[in-house]
C-alpha positions in Angstrom: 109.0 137.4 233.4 110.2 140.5 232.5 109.4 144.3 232.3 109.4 146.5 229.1 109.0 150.2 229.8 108.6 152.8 226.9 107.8 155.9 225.7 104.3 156.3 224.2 104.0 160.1 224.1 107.0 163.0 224.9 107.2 165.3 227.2 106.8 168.9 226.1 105.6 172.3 227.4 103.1 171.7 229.7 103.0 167.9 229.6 105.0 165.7 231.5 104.8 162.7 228.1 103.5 159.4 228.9 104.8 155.8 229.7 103.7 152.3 229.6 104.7 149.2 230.4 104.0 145.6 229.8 105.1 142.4 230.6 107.0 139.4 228.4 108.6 135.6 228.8 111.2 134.0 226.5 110.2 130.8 225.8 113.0 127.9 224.8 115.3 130.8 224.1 113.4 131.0 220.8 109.5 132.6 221.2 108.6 136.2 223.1 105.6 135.7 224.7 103.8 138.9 225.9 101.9 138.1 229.2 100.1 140.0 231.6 101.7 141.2 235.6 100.5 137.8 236.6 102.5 136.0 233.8 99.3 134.9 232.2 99.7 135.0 228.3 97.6 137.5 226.7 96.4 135.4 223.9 97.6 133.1 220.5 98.3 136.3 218.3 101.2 137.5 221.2 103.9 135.6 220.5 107.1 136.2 218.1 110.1 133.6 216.9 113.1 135.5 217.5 115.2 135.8 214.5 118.9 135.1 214.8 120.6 137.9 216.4 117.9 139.9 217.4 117.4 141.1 221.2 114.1 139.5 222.8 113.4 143.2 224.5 113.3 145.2 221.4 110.9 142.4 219.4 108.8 142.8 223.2 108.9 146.5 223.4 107.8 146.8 219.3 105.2 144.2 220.2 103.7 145.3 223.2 103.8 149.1 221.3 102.0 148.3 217.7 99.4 145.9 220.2 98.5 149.7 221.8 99.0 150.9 218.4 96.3 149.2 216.9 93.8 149.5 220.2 91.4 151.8 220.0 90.0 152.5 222.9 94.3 152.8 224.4 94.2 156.3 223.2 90.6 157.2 224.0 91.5 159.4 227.1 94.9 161.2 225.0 95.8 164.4 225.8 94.7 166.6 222.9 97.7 169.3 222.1 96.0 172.5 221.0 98.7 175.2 219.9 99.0 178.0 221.1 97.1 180.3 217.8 95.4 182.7 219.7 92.9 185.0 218.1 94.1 187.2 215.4 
């Protein structure tokens, strides 16, 4: 098992950014599998062929991304950047 780590939000003034992790297997040198931090797959729709030439962490960390992507509830507690307007 291995560890993808990646950047979901930047730092900037004020906020030190976010990270997340997750976890993924290679299976037969030919299928990503993302799993869970006990290993445990995380479902049918989580695995990828990996095309010829391609590096199993990239097609991992673009998995594991558009999976919080496409969660709803993942960015539920986001910080909200307000700018700094001011009253006129």
């Amino acid at each position: 098992m291995q560890q993808v780590v990646y950047q979901v939000r930047p730092q900037s003034e004020g906020d030190p950014g976010e990270i997340d992790f997750g976890f993924y297997v290679i299976e037969d040198d030919a299928v990503v599998t993302l799993t869970d931090i006990n290993g445990k797959p995380l479902g049918n729709d989580c695995n990828q062929t990996i095309p010829p030439g391609a590096e199993p962490f990239s097609i991992a960390r673009n998995m594991i991304f558009n999976r919080r992507k496409n969660d709803p509830a993942a960015n539920f507690n986001r910080r909200i950047p307000y700018g700094r307007t001011g009253w006129l």
